[in-house]
N, C-alpha and C positions, 0 to 999 in steps of 0.2 A: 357487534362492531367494536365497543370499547374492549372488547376481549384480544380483537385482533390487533387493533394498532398498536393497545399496550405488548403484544409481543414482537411484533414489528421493530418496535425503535430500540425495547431491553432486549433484546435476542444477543446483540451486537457487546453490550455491555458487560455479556456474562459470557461469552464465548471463551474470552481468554482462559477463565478459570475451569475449561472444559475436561481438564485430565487430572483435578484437582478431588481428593475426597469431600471437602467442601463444600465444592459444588453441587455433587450428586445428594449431598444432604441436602443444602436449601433450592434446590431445585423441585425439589418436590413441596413446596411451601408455594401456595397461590399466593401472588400478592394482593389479589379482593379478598382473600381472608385476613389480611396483617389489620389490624384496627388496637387503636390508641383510647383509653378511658382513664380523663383523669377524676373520676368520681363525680362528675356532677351531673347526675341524672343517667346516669351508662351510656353518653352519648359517646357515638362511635368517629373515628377519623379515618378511617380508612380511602376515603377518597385522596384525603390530603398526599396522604400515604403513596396513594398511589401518583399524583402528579410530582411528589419528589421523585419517587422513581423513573421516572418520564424524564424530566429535568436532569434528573445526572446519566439516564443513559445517554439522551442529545446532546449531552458536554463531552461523554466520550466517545462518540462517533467519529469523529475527526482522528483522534487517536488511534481507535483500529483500521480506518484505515490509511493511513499512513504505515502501521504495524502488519498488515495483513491482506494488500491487493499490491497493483501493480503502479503505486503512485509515486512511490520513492525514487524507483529505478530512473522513470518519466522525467521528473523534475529535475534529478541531477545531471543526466544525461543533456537535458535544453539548454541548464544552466551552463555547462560545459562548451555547449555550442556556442550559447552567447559570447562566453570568456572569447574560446577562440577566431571569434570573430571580430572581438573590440569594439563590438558594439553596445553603444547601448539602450537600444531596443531591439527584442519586443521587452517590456516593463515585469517587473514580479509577477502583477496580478495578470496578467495575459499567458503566459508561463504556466501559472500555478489554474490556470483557466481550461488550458490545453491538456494539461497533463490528468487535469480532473475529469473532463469529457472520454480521453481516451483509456482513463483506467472503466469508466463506466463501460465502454464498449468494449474493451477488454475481461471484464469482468463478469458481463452479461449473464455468458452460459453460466457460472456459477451461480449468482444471485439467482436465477430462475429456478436450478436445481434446489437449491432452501427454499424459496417459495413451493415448487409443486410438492415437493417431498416433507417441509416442515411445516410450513404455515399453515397449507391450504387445509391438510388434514387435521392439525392444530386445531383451527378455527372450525373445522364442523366435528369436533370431540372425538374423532376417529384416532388419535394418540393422545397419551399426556405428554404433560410439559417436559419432564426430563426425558423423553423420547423426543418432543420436537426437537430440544435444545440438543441433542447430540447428532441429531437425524441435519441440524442447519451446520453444526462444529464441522464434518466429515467431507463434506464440497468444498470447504475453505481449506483445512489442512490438505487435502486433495491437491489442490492449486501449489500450498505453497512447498510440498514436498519436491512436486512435478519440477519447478525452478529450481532444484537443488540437486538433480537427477549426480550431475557430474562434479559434488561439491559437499560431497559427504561428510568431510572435513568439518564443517562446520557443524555438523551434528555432534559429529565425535568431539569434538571442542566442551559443546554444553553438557553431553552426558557425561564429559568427564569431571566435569566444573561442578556438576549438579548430584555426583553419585550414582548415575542413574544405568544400572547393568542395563549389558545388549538383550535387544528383543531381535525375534525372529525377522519382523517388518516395520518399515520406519512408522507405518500407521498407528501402532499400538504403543508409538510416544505422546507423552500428554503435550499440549499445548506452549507450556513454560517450556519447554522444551523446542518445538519447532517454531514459533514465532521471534526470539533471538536470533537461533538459525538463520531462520530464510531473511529476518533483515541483514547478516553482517553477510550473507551471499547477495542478495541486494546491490550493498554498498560495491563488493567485490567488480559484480556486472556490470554496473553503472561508471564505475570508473576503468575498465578497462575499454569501456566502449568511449568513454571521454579522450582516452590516449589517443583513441584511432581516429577520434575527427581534429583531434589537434595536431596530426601530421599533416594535413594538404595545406590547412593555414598556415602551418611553422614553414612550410617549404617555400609559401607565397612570400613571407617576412623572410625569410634567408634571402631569398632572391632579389627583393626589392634592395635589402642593407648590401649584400654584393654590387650591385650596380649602381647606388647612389655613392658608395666607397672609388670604387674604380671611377667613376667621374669626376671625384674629387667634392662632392658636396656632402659634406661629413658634418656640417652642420645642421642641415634637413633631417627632421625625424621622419624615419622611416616608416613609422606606423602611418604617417599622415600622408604616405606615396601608397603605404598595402593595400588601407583599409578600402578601398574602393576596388583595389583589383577582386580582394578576397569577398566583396560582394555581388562584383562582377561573378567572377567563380561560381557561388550559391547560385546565383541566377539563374544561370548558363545551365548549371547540373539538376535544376529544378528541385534545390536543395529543402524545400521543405514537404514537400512528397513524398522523396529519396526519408527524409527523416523518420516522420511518421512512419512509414510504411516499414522500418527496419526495426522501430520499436514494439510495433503491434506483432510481427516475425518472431522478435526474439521471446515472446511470450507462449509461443507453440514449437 
């Protein structure tokens, strides 16, 4: 069991360094054999050992995924809605709440694929470790190429940044390589889908400043005549439904 969790939480931690020579070297180094002796009686640390590594993989887990699932696109996308709506609620944390729920169920099929294919076998000795660890890396870059189908560009961006000659298939680029990628195609998505829900709102706010001008009350801010129609509007369109449901889409 201590075998399994410790690969569980470090799997995550060393992912990144997956297309790295590096890697494949100390990937083949168990961490129950790393042990610390400062001469006093040959006494061993390797527990300790091991709960640092524990410890810094759970500090970077947050980091991959924000780097490497569907949580970026999510959040800026809400964020986006919030703006154009002028509102403000729902709050960060309710935000960054939703958008973590839906990366999970968004994500599912993958995580399960590293579990049945790295872990499980992992944990009952039927692979080693630099087998699990690339057997967990290939679901993930999986994902994050599939986002990138029509955004090539951004590949060719890093290999050129990076030195890095064409291969025959985007799979056979190591990691430093597609996780930049698919974040700055990420960011690309995410804001172009923000342009497109700030058109119904900007039309609602043209319309209200139109007609508070022709009435001659030009002193009344206009946001304080929209903002109700524009949540009238969400309402009406059953706009948080409508949301969800176009973000979990744009992910298949």
């Amino acid at each position: 069991m201590r075998k399994k969790s410790f690969f569980l939480l470090f799997i995550f931690s060393l992912m990144f360094l997956g297309g790295t020579d590096l890697f494949a070297q100390s990937a083949q180094i168990s961490p129950n054999d790393v042990t610390l002796k400062l001469g006093l009686e040959g006494k061993s640390f390797g527990k300790a050992v091991n709960v640092f590594l524990l410890l810094t993989a759970l500090s970077l887990v947050p980091s991959f995924i924000v780097m490497m699932t569907s949580f970026t696109r999510i959040l800026i996308v809400l964020n986006f809605l919030k703006k154009a709506m002028g509102t403000q609620s729902p709050g960060p944390k309710i935000l960054a709440g939703l958008s973590l729920i839906l990366t999970v169920f968004i994500m599912q099929p993958t995580w399960t694929e590293i579990y049945n294919e790295a872990v499980m076998p992992y944990s009952n000795n039927e692979i080693g470790q630099d087998v699990a660890l690339q057997k967990a890396i290939d679901p993930v870059k999986a994902f994050m190429l599939k986002q990138m189908i029509n955004r090539e560009d951004s590949l060719t961006l890093f290999m050129d940044l990076g030195n890095i000659k064409p291969v025959d298939s985007p799979d056979m680029l190591p990691m430093t390589i597609v996780v930049p990628a698919f974040m700055l195609s990420e960011l690309k998505t995410a804001f172009q889908m923000g342009f497109l829900i700030y058109l119904p709102f900007l039309l609602v706010d043209i319309v209200v400043a139109t007609t508070l001008m022709s009435m001659g009350m030009m002193m009344l801010p206009p946001m304080m005549i929209s903002a109700p129609f524009k949540l009238l509007l969400f309402i009406v369109v059953d706009g948080w439904t409508l949301m969800v449901k176009t973000l979990v889409i744009s992910f298949h």
